[in-house]
ROSE-4610 file (N, C-alpha, C; in Angstrom, 1 decimal, always signed):
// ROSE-4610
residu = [X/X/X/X/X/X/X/X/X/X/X/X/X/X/X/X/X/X/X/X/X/X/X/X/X/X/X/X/X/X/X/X/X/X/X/X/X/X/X/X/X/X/X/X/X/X/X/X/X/X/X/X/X/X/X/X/X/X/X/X/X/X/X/X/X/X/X/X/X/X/X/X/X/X/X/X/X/X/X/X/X/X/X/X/X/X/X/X/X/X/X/X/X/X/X/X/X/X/X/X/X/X/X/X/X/X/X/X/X/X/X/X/X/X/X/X/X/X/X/X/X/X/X/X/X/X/X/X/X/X/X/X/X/X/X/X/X/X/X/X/X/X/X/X/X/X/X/X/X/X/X/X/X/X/X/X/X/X/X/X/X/X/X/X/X/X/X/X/X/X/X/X/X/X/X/X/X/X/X/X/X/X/X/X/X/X/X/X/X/X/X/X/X/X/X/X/X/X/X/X/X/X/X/X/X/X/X/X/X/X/X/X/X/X/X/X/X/X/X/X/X/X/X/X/X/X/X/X/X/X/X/X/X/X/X/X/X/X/X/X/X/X/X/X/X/X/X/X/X/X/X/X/X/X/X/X/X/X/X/X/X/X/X/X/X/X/X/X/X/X/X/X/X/X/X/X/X/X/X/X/X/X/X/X/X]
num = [1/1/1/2/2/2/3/3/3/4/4/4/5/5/5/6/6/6/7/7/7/8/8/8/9/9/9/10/10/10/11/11/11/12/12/12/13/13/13/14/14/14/15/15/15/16/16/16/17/17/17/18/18/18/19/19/19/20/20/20/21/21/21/22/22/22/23/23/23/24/24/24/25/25/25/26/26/26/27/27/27/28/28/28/29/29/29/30/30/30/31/31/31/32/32/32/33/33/33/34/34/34/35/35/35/36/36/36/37/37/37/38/38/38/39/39/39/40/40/40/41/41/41/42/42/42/43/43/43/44/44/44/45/45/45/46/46/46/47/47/47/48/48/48/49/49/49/50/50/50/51/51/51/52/52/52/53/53/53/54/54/54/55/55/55/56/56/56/57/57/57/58/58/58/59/59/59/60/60/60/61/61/61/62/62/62/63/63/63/64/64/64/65/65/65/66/66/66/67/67/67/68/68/68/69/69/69/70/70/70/71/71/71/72/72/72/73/73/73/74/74/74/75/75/75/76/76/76/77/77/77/78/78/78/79/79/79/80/80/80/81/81/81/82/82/82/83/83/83/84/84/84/85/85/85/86/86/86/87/87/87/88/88/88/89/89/89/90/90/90/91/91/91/92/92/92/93/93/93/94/94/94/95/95/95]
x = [-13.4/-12.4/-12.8/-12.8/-13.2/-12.1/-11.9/-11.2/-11.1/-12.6/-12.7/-12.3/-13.1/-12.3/-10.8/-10.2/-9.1/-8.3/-9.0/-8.7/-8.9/-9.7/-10.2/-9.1/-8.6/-8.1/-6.3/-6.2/-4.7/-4.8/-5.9/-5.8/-6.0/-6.6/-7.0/-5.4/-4.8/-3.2/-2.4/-2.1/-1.7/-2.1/-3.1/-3.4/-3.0/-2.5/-1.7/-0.4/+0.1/+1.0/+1.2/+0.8/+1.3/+0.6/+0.2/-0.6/+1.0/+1.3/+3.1/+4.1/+4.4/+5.4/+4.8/+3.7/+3.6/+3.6/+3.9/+4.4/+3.3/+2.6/+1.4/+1.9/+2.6/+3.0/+2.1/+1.2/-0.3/-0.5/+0.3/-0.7/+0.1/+1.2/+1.7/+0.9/+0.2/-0.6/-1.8/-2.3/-3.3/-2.7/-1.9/-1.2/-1.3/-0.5/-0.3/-1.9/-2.7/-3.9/-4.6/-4.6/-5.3/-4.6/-3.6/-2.5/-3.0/-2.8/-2.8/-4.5/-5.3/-6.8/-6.8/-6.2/-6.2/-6.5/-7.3/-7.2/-7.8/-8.7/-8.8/-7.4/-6.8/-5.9/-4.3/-4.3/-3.2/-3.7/-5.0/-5.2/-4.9/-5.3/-5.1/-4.2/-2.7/-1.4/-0.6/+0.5/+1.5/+1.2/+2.0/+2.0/+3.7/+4.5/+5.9/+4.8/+4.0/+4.1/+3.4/+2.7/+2.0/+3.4/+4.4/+5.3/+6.4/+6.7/+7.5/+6.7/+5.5/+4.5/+4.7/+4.5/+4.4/+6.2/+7.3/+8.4/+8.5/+7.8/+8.2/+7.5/+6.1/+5.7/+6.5/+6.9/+7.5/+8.4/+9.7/+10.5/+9.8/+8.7/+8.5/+7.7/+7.1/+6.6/+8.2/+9.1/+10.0/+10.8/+10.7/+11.5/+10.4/+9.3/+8.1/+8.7/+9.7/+9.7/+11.1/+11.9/+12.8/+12.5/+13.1/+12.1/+13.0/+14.2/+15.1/+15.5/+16.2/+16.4/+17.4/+17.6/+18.0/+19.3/+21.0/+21.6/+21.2/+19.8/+19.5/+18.0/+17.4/+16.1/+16.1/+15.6/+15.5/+13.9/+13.1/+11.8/+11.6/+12.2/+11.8/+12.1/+13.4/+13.3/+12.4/+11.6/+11.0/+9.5/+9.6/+8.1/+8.4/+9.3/+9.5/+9.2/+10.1/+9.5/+8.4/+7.6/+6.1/+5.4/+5.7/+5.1/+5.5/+6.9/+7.5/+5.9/+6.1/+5.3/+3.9/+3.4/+2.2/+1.6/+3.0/+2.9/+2.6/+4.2/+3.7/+2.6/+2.5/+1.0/-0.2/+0.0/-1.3/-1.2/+0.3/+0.5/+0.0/-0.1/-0.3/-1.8/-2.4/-4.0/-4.7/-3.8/-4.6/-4.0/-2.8/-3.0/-3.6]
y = [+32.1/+31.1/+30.6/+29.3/+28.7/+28.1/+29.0/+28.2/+27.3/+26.1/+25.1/+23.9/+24.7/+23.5/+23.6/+24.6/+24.7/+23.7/+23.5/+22.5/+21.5/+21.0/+19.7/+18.7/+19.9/+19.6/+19.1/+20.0/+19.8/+18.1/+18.1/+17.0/+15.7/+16.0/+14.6/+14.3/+15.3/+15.6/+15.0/+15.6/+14.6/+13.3/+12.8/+12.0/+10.9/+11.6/+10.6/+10.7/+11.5/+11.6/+10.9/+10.5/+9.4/+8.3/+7.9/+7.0/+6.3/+7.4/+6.7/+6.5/+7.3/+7.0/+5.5/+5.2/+3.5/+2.6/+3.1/+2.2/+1.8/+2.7/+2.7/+3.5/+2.6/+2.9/+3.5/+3.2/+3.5/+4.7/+5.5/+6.9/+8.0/+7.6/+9.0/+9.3/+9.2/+9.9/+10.5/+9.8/+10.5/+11.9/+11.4/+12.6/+13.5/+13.8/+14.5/+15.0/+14.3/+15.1/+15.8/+15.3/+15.9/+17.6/+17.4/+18.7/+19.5/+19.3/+19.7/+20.6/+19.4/+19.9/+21.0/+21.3/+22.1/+23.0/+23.9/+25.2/+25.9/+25.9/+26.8/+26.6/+25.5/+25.5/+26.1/+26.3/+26.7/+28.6/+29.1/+30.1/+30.7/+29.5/+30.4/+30.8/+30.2/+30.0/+31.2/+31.6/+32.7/+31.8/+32.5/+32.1/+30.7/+31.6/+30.5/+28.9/+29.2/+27.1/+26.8/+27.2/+26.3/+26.3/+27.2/+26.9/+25.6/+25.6/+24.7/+23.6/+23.7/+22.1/+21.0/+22.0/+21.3/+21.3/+22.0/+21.2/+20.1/+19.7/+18.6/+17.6/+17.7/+16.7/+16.3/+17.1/+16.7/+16.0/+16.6/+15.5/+13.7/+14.0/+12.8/+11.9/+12.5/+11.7/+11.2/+11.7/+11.6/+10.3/+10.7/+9.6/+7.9/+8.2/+7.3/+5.8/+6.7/+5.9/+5.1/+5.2/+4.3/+3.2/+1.7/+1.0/+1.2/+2.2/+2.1/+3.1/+4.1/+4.7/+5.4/+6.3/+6.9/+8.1/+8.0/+9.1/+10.6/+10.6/+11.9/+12.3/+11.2/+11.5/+10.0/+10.6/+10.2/+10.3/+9.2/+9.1/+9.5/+8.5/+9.2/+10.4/+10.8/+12.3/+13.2/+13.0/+13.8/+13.8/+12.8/+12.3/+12.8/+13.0/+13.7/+15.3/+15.8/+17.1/+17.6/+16.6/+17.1/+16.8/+16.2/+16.3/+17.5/+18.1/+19.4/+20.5/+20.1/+21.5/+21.4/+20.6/+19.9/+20.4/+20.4/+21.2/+22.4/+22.7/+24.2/+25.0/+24.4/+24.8/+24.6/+24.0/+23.9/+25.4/+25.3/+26.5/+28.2/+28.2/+29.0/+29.2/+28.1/+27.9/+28.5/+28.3/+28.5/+30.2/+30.4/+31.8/+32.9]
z = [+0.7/+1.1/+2.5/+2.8/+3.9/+4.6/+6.0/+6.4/+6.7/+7.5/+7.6/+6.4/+5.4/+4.1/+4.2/+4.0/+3.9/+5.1/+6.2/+7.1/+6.5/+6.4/+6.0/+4.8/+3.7/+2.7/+3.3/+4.7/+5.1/+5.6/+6.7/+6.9/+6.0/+5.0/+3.8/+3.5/+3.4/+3.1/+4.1/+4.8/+6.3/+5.9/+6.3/+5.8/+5.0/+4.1/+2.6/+3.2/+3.9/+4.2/+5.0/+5.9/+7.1/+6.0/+5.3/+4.4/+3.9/+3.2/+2.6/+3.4/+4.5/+5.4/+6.2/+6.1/+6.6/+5.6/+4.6/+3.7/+2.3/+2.5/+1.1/-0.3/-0.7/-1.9/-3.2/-3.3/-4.1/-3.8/-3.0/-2.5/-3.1/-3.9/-4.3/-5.3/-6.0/-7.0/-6.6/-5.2/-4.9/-3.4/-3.4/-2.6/-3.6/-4.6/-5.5/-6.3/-6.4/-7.2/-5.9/-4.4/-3.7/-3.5/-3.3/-3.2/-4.2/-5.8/-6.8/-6.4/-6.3/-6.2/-4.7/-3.8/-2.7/-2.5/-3.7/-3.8/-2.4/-1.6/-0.8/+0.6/+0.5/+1.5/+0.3/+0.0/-1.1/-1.0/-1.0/-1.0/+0.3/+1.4/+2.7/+3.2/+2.3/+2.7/+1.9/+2.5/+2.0/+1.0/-0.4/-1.5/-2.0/-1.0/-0.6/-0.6/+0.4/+0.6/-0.4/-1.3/-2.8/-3.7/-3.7/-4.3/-3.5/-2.4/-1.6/-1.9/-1.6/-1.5/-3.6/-4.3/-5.5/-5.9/-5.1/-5.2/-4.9/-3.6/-3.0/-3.5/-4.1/-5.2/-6.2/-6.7/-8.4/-7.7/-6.4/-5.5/-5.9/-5.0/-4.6/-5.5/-6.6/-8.0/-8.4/-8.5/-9.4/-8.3/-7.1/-6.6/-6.4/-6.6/-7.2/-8.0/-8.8/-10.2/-9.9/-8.7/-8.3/-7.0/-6.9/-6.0/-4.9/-4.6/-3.5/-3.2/-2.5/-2.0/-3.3/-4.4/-5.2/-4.2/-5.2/-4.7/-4.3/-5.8/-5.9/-5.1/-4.9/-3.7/-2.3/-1.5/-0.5/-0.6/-0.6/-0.4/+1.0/+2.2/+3.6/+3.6/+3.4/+3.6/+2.8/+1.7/+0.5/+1.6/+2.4/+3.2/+4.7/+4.8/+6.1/+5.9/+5.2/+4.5/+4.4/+3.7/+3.8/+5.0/+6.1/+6.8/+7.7/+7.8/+8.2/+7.5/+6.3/+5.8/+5.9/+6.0/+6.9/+8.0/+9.0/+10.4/+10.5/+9.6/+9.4/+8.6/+7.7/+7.3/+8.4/+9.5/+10.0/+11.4/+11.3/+12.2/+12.0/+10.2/+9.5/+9.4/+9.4/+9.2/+11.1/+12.2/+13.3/+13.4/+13.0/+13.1/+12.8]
């Protein structure tokens, strides 16, 4: 397991992440396969954030499929979140 990949992979992530918070609608699926595909950043991590991280996918696939802000999801907030665990995952990667 590489740590550096495992970097690399956060940031491609990040990445989508600030990708859809500016308004790129087209990136939830590739948010979602790059995540899914993450495996050495998924390994480097407690086991909690691969489970936290593919909640907040299925969140945010699912709030995907509405064009406005749904009772039951909050896209900004589903995207704020991941950027929370983003952070902390990178907190987790330098320790």
């Amino acid at each position: 397991m590489s740590r550096e990949l495992a970097a690399a992979q956060l940031d491609a992530l990040a990445a989508r992440i600030a990708a859809l918070s500016g308004g790129g609608g087209g990136f939830v699926t590739a948010l979602s396969n790059d995540a899914r595909g993450s495996a050495e950043l998924l390994a480097a991590l407690p086991p909690r954030y691969g489970e936290v991280l593919l909640n907040l996918l299925d969140r945010r696939e699912s709030s995907a499929l509405f064009s406005e802000e749904s009772c039951s999801f909050s896209q900004k907030d589903l995207l704020d979140n991941l950027q929370v665990w983003a952070d902390k995952a990178r907190g987790q990667l330098v320790a």
